[in-house]
PDB file with SEQRES, HELIX, SHEET and CRYST1 records, atoms N, CA, C and O in Angstrom:
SEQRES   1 A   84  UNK UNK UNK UNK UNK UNK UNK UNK UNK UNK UNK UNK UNK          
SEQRES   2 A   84  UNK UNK UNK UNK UNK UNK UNK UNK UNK UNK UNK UNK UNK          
SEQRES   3 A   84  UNK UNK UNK UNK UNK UNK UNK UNK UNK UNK UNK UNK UNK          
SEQRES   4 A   84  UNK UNK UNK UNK UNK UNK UNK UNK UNK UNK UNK UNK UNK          
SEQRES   5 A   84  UNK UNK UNK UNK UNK UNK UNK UNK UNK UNK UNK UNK UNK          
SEQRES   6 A   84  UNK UNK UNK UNK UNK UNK UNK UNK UNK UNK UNK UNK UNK          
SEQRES   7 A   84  UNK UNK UNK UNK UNK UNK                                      
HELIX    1 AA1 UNK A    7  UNK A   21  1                                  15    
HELIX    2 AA2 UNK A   25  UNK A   33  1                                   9    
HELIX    3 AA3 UNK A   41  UNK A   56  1                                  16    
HELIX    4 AA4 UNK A   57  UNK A   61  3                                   5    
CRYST1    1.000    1.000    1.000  90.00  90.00  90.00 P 1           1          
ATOM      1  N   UNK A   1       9.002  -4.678 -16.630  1.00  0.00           N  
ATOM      2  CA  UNK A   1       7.589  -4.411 -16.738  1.00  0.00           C  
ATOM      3  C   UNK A   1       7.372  -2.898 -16.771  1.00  0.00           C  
ATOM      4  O   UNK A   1       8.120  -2.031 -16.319  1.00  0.00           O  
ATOM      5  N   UNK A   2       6.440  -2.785 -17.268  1.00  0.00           N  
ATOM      6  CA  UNK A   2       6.420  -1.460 -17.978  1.00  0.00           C  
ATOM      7  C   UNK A   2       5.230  -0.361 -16.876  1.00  0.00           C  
ATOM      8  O   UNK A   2       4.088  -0.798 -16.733  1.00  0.00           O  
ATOM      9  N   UNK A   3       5.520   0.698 -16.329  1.00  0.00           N  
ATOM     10  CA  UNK A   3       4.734   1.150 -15.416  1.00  0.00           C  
ATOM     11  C   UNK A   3       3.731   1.818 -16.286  1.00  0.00           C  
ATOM     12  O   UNK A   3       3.761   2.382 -17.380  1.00  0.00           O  
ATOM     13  N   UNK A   4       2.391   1.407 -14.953  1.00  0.00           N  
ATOM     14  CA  UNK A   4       1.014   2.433 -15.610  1.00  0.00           C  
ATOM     15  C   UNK A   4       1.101   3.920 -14.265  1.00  0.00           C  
ATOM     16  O   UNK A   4       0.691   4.085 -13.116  1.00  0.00           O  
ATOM     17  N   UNK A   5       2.040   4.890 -15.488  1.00  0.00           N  
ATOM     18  CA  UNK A   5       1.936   6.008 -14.225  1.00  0.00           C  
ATOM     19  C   UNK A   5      -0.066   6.566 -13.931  1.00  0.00           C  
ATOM     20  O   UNK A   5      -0.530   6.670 -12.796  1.00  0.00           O  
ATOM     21  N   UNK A   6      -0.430   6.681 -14.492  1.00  0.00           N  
ATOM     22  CA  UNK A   6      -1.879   6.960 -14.007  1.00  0.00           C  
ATOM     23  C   UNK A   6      -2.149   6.158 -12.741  1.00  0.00           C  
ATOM     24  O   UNK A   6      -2.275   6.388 -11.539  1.00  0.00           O  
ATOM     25  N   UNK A   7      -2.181   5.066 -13.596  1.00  0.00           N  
ATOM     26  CA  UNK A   7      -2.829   4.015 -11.989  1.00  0.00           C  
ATOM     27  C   UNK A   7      -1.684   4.080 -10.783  1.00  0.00           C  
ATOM     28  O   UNK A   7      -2.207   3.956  -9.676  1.00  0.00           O  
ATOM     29  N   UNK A   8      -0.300   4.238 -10.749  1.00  0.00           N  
ATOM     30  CA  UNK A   8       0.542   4.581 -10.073  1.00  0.00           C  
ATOM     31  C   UNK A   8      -0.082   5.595  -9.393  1.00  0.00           C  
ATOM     32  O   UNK A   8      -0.910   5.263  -8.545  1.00  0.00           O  
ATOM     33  N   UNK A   9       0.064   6.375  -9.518  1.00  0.00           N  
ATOM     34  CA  UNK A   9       0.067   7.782  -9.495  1.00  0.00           C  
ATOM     35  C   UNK A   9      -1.451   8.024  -8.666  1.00  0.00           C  
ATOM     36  O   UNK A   9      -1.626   8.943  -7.866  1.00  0.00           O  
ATOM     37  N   UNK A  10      -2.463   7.033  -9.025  1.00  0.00           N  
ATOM     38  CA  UNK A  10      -4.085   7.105  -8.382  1.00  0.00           C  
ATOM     39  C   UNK A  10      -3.625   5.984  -7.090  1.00  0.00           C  
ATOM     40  O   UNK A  10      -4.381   6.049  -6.120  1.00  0.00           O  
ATOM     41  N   UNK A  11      -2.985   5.421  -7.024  1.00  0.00           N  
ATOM     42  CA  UNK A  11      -2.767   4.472  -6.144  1.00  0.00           C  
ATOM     43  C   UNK A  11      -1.811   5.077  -4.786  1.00  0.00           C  
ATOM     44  O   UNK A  11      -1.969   4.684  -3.630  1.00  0.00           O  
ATOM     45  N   UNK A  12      -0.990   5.917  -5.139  1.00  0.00           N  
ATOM     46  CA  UNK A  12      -0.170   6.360  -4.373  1.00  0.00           C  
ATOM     47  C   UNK A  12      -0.742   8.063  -3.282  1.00  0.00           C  
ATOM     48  O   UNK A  12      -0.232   8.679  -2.346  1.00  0.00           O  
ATOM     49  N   UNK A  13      -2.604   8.288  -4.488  1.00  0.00           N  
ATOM     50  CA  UNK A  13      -3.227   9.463  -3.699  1.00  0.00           C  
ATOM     51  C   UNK A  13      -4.265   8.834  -2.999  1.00  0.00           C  
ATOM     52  O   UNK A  13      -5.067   9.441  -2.290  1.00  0.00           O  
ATOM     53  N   UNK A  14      -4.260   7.336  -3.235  1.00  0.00           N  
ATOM     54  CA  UNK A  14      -4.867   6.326  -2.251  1.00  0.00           C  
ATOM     55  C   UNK A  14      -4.169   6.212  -0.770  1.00  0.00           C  
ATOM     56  O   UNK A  14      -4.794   6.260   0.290  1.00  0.00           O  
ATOM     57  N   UNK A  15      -2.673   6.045  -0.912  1.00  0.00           N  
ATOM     58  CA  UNK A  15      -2.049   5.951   0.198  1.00  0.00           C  
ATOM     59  C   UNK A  15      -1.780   7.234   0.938  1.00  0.00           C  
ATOM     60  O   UNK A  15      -1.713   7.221   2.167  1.00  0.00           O  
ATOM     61  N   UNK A  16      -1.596   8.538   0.121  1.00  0.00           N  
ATOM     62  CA  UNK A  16      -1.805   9.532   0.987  1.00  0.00           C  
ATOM     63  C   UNK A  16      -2.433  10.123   1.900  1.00  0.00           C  
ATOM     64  O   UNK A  16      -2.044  10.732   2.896  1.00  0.00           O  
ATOM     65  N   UNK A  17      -3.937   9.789   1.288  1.00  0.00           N  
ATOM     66  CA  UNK A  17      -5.217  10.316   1.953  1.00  0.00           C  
ATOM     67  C   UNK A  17      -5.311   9.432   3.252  1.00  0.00           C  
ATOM     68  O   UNK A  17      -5.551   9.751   4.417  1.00  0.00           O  
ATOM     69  N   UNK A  18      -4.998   8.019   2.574  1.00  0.00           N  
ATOM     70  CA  UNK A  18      -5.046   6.893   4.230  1.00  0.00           C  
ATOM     71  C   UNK A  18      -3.643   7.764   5.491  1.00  0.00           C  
ATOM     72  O   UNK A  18      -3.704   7.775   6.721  1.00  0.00           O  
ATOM     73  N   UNK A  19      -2.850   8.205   4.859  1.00  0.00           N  
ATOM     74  CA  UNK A  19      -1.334   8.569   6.018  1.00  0.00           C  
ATOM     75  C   UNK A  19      -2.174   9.729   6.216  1.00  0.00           C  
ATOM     76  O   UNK A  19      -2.401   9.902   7.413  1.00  0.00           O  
ATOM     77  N   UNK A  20      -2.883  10.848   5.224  1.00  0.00           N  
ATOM     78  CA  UNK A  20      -3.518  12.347   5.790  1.00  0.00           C  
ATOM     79  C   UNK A  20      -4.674  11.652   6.777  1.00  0.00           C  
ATOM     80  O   UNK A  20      -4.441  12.064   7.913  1.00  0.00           O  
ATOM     81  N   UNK A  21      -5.537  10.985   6.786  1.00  0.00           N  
ATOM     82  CA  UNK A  21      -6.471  10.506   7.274  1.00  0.00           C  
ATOM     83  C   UNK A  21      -6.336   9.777   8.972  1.00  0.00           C  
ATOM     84  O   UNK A  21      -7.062   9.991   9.942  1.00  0.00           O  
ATOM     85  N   UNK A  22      -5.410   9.084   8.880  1.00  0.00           N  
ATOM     86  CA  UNK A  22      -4.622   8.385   9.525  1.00  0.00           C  
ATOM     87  C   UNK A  22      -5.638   7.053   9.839  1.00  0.00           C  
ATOM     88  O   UNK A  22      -5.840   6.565  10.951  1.00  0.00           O  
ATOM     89  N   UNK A  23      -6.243   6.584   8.488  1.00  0.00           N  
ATOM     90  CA  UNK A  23      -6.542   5.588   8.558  1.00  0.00           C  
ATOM     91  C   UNK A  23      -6.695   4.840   6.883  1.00  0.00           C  
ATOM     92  O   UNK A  23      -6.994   5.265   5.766  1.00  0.00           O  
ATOM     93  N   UNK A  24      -6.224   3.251   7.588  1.00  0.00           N  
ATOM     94  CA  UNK A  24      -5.572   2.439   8.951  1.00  0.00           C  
ATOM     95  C   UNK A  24      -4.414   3.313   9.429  1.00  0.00           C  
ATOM     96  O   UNK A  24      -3.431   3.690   8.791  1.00  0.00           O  
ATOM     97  N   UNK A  25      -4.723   3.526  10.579  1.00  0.00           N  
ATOM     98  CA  UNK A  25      -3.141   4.136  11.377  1.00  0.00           C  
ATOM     99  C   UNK A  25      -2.020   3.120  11.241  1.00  0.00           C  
ATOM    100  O   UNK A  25      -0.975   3.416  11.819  1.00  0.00           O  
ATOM    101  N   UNK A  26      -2.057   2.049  10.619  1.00  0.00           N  
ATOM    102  CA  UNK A  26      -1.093   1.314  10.164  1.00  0.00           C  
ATOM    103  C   UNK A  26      -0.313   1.676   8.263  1.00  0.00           C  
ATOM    104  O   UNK A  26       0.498   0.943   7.698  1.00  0.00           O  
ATOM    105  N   UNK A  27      -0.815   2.780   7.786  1.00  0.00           N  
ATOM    106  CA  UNK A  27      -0.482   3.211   6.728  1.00  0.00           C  
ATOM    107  C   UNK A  27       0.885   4.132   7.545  1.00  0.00           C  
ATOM    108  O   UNK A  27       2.061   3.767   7.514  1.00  0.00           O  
ATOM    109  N   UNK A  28       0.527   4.989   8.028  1.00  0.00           N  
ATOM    110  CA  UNK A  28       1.378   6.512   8.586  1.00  0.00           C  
ATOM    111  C   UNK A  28       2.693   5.465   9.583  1.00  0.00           C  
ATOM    112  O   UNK A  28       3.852   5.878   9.635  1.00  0.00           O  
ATOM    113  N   UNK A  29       2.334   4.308  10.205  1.00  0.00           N  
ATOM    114  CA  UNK A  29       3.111   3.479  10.591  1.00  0.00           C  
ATOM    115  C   UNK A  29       4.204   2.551   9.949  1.00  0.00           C  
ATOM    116  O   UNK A  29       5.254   2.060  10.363  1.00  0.00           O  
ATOM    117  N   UNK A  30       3.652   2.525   9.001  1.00  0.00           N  
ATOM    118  CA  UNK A  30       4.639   1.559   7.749  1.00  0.00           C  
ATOM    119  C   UNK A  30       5.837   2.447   7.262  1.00  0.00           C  
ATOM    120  O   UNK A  30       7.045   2.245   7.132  1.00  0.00           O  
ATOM    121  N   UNK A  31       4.968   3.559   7.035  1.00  0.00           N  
ATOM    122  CA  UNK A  31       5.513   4.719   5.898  1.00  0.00           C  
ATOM    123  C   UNK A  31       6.546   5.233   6.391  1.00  0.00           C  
ATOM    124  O   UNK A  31       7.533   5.264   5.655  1.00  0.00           O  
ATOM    125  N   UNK A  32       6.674   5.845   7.893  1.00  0.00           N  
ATOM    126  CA  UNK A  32       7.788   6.251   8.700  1.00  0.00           C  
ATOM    127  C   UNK A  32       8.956   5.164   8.739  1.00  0.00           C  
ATOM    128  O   UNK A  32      10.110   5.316   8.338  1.00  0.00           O  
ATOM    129  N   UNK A  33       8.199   3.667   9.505  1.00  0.00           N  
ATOM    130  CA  UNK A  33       9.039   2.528   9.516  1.00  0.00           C  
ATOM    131  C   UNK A  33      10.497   1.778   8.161  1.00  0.00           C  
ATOM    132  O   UNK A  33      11.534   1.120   8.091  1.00  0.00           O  
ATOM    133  N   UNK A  34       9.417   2.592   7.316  1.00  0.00           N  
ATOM    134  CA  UNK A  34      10.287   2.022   6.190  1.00  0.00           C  
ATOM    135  C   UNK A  34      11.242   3.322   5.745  1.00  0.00           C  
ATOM    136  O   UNK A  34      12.137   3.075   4.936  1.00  0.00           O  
ATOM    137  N   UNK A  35      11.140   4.304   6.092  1.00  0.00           N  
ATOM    138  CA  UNK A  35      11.795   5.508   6.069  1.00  0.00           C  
ATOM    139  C   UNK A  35      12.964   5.319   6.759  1.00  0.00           C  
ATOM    140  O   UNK A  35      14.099   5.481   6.312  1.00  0.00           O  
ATOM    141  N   UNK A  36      12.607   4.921   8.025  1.00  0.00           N  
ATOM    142  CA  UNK A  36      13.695   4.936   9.014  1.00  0.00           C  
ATOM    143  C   UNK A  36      14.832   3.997   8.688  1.00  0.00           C  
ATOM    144  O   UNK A  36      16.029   4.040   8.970  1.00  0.00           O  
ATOM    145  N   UNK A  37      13.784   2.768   7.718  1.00  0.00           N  
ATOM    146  CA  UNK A  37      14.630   1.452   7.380  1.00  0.00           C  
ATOM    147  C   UNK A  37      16.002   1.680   6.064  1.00  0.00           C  
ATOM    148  O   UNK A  37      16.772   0.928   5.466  1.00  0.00           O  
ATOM    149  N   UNK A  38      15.728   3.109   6.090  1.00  0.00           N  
ATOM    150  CA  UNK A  38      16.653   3.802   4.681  1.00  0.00           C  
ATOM    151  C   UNK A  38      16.116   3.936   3.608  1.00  0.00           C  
ATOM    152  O   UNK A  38      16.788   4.353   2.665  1.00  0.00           O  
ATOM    153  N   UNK A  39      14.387   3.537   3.400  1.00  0.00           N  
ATOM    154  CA  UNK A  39      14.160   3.648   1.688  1.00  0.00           C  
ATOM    155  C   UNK A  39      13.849   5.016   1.739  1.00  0.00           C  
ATOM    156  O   UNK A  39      13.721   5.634   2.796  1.00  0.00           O  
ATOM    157  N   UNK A  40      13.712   5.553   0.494  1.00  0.00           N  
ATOM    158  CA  UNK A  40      13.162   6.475   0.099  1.00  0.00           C  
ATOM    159  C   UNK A  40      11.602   7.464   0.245  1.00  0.00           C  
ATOM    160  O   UNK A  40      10.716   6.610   0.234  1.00  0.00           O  
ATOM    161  N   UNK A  41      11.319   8.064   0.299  1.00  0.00           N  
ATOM    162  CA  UNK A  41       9.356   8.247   0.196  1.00  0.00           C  
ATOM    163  C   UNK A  41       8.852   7.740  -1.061  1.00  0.00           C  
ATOM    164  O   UNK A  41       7.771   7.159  -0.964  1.00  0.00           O  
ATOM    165  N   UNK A  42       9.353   7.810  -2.197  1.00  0.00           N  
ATOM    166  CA  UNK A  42       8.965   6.984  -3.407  1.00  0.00           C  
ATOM    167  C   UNK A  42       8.512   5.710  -3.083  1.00  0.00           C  
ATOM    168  O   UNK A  42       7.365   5.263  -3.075  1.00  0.00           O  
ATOM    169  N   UNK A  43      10.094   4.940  -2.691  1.00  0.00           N  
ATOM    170  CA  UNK A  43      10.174   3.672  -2.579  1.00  0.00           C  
ATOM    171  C   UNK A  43       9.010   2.891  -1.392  1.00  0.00           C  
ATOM    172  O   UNK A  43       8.442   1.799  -1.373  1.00  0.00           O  
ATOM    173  N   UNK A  44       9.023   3.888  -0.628  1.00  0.00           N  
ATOM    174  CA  UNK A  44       8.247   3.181   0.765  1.00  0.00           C  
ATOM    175  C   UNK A  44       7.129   3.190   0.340  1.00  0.00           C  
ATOM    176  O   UNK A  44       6.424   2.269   0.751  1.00  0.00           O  
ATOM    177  N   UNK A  45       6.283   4.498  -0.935  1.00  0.00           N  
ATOM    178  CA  UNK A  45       4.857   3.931  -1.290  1.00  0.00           C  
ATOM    179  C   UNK A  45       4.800   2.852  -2.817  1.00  0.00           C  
ATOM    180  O   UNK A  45       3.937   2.164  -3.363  1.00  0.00           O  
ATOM    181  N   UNK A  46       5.968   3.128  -3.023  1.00  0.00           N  
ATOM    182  CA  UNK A  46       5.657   1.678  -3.587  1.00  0.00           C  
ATOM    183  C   UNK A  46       5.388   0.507  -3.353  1.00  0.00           C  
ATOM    184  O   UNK A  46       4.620  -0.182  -4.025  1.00  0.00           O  
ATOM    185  N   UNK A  47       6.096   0.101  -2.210  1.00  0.00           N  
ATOM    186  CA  UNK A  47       5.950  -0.968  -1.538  1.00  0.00           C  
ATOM    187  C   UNK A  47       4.814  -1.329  -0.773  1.00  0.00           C  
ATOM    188  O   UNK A  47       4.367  -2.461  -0.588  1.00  0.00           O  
ATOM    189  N   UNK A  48       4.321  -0.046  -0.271  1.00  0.00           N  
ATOM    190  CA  UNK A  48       2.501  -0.051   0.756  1.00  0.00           C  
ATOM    191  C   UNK A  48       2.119  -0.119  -1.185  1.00  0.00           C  
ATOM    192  O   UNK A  48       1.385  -1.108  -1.190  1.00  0.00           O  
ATOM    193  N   UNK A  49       2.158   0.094  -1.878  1.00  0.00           N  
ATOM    194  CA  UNK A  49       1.248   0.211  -3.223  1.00  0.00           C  
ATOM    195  C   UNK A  49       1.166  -1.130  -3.241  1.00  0.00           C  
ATOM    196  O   UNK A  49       0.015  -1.534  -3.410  1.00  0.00           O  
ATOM    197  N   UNK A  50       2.312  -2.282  -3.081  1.00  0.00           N  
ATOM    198  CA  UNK A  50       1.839  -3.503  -3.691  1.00  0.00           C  
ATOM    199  C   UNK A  50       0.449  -4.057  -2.934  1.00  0.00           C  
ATOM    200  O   UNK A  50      -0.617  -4.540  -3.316  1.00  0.00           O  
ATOM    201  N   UNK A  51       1.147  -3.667  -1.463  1.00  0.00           N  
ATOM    202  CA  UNK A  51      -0.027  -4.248  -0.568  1.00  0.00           C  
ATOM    203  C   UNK A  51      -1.843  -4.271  -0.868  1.00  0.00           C  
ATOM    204  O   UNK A  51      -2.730  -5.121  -0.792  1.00  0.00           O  
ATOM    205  N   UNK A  52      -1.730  -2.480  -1.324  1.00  0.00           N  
ATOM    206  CA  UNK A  52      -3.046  -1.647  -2.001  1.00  0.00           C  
ATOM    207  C   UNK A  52      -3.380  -2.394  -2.983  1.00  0.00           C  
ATOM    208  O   UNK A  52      -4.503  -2.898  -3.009  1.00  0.00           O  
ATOM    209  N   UNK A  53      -2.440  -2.612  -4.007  1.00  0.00           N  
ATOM    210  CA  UNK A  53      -2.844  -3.487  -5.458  1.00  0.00           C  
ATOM    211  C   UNK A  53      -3.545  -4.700  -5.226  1.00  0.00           C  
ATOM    212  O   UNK A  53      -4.616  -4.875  -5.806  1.00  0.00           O  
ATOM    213  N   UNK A  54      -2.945  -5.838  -4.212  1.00  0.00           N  
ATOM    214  CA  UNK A  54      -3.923  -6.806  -4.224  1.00  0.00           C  
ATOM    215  C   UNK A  54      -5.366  -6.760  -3.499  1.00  0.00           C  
ATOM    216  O   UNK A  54      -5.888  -7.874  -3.469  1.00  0.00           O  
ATOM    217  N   UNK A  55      -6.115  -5.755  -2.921  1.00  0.00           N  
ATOM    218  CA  UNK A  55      -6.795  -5.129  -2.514  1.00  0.00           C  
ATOM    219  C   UNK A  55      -7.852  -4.973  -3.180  1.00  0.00           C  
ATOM    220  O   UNK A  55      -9.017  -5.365  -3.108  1.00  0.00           O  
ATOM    221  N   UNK A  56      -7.045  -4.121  -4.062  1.00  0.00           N  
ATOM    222  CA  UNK A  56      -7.913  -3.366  -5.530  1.00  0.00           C  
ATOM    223  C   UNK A  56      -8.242  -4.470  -6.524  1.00  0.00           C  
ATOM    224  O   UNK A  56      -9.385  -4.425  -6.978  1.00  0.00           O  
ATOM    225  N   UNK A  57      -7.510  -5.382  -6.916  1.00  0.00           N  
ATOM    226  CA  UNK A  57      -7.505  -6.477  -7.633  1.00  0.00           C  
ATOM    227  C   UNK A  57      -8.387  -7.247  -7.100  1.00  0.00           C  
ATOM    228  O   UNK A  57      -9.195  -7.457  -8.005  1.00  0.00           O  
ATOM    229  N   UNK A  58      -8.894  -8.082  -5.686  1.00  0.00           N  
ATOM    230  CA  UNK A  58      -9.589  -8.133  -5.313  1.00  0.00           C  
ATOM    231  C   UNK A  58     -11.208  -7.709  -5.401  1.00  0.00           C  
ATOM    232  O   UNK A  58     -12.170  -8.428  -5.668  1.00  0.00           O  
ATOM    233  N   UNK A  59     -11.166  -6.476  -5.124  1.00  0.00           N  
ATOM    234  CA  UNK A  59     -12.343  -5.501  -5.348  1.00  0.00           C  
ATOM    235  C   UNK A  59     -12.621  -5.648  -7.001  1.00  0.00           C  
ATOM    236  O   UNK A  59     -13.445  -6.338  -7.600  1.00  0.00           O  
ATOM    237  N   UNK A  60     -11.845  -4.944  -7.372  1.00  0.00           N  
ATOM    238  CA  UNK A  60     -12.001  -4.725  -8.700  1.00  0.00           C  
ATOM    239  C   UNK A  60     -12.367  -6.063  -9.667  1.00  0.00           C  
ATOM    240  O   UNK A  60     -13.340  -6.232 -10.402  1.00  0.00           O  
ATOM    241  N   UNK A  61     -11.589  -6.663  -9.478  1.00  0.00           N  
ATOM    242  CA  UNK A  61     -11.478  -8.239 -10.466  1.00  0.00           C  
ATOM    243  C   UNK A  61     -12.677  -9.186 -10.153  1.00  0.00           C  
ATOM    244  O   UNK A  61     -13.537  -9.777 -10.805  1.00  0.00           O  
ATOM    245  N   UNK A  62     -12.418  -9.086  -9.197  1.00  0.00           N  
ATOM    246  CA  UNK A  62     -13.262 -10.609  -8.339  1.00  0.00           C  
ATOM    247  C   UNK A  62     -14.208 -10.465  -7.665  1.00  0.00           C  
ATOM    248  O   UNK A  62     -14.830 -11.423  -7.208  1.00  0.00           O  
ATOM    249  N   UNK A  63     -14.543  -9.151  -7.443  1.00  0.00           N  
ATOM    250  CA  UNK A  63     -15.833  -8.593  -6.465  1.00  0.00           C  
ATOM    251  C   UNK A  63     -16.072  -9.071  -5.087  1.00  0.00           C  
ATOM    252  O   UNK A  63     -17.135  -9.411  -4.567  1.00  0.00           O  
ATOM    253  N   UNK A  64     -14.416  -9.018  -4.407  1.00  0.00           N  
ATOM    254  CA  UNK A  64     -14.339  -9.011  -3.132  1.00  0.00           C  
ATOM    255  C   UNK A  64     -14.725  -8.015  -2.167  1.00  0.00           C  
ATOM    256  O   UNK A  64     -14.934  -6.856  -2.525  1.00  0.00           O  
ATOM    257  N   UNK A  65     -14.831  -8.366  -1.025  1.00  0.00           N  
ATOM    258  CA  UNK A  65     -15.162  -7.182  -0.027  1.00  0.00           C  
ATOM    259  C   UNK A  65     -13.496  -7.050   0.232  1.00  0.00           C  
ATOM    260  O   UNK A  65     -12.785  -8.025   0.473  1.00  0.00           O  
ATOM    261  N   UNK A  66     -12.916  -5.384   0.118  1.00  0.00           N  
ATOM    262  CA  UNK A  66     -11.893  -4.986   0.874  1.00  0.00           C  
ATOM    263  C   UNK A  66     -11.445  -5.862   2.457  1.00  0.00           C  
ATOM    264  O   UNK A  66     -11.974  -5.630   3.544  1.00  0.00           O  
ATOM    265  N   UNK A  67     -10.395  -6.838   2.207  1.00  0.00           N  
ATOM    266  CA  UNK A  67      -9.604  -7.029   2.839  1.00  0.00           C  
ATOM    267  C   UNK A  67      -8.545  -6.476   3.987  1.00  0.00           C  
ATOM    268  O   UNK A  67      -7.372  -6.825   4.119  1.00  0.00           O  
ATOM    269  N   UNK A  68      -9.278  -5.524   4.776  1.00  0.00           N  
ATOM    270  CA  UNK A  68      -8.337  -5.073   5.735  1.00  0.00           C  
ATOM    271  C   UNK A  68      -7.592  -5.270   6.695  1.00  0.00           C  
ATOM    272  O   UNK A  68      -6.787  -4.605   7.347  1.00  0.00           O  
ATOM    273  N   UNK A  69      -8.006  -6.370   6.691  1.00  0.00           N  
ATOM    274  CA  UNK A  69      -6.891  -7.282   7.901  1.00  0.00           C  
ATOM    275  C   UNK A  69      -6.307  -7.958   7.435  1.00  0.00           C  
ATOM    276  O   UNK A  69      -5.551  -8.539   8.214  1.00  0.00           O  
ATOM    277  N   UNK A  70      -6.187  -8.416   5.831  1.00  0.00           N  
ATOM    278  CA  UNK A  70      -4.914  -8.791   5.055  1.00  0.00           C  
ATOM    279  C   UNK A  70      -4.345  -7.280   5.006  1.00  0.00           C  
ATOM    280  O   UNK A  70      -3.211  -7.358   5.479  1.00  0.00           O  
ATOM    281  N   UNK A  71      -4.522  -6.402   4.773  1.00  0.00           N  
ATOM    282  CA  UNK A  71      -3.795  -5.183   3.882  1.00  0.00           C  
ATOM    283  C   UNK A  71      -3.492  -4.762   4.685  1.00  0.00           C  
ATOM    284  O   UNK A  71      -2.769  -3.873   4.234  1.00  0.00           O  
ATOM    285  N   UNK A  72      -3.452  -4.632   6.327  1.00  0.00           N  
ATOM    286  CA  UNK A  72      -2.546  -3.870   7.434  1.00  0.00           C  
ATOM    287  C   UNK A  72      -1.537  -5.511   7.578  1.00  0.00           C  
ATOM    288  O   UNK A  72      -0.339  -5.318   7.786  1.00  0.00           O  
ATOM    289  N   UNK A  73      -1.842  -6.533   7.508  1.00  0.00           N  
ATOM    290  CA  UNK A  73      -1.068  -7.708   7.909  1.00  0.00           C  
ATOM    291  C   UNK A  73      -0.122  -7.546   6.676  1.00  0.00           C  
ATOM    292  O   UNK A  73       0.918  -8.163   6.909  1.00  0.00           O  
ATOM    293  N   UNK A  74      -0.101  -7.039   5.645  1.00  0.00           N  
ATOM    294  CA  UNK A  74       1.174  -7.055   4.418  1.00  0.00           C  
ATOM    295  C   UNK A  74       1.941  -5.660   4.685  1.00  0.00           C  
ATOM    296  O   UNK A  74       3.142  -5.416   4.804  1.00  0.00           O  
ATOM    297  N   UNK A  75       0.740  -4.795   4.736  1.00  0.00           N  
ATOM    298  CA  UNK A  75       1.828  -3.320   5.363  1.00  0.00           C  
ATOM    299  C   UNK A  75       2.801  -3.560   6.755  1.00  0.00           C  
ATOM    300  O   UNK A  75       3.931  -3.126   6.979  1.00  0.00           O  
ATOM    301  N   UNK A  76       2.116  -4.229   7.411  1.00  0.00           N  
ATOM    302  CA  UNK A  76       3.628  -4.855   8.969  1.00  0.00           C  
ATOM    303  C   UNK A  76       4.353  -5.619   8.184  1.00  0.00           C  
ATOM    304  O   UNK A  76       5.488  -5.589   8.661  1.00  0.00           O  
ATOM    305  N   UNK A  77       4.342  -6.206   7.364  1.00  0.00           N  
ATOM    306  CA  UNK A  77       5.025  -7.101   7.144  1.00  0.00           C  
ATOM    307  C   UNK A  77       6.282  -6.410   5.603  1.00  0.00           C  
ATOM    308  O   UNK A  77       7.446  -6.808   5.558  1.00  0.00           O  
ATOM    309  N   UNK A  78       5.852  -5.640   4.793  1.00  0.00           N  
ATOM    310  CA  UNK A  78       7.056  -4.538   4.475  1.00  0.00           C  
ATOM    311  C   UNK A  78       8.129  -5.049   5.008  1.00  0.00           C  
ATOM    312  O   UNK A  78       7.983  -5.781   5.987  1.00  0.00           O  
ATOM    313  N   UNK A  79       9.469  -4.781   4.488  1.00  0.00           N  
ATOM    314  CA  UNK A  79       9.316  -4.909   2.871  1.00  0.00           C  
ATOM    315  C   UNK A  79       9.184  -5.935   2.027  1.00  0.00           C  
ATOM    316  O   UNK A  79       9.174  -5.843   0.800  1.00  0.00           O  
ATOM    317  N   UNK A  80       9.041  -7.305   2.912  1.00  0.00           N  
ATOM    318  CA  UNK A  80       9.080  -8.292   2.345  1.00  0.00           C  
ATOM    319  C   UNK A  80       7.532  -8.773   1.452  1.00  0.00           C  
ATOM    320  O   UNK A  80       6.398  -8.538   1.871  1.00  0.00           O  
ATOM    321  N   UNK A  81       7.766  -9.266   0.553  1.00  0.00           N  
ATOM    322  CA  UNK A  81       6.235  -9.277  -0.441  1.00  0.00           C  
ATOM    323  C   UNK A  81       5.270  -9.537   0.210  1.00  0.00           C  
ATOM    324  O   UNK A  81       5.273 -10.344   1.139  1.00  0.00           O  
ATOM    325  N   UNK A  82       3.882  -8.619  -0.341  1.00  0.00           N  
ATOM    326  CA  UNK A  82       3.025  -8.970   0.443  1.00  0.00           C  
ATOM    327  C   UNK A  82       1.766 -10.396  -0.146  1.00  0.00           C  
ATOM    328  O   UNK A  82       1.397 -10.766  -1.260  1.00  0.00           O  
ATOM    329  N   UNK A  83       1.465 -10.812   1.173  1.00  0.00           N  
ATOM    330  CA  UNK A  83       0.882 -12.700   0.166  1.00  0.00           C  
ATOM    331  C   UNK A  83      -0.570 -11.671  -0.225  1.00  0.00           C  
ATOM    332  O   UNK A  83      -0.687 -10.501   0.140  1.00  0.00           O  
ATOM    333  N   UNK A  84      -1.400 -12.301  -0.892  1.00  0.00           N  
ATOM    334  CA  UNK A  84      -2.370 -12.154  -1.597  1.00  0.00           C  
ATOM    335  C   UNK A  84      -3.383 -13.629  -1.156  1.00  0.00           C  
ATOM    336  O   UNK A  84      -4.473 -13.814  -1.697  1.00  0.00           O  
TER     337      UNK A  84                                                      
END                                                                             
């Protein structure tokens, strides 16, 4: 599958601002956790990205209210997929 670096790339200054912000303080928590777990800093916001994506998809698609107690419950739950 073929990457959309833009939306990548807007998604991943989504997850920054939440780790600069320190909210959910469960972003800056994942991010270390999965660091420690050996991935990469790339790799570890990719993985909080999937979490973000169904979020946004949500919002965006379906005109949900932001899900935040799914989207810290998939960031603990790293690296394994997050449910939707």
């Amino acid at each position: 599958m073929k990457t959309n670096d833009p939306l990548k790339n807007q998604i991943f200054e989504i997850i920054e601002n939440q780790m600069r912000d320190n909210n959910p303080k469960e972003t800056n928590i994942t991010y270390k956790r999965l660091i420690e777990l050996g991935f990469s800093k790339t790799e570890s916001k990719q993985f909080m990205s999937q979490c973000l994506a169904i979020e946004l998809l949500d919002v965006l698609e379906y005109k949900k209210p932001f899900n935040e107690d799914r989207y810290i419950n998939n960031l603990k739950n790293l690296p394994k997929d997050p449910s939707s």
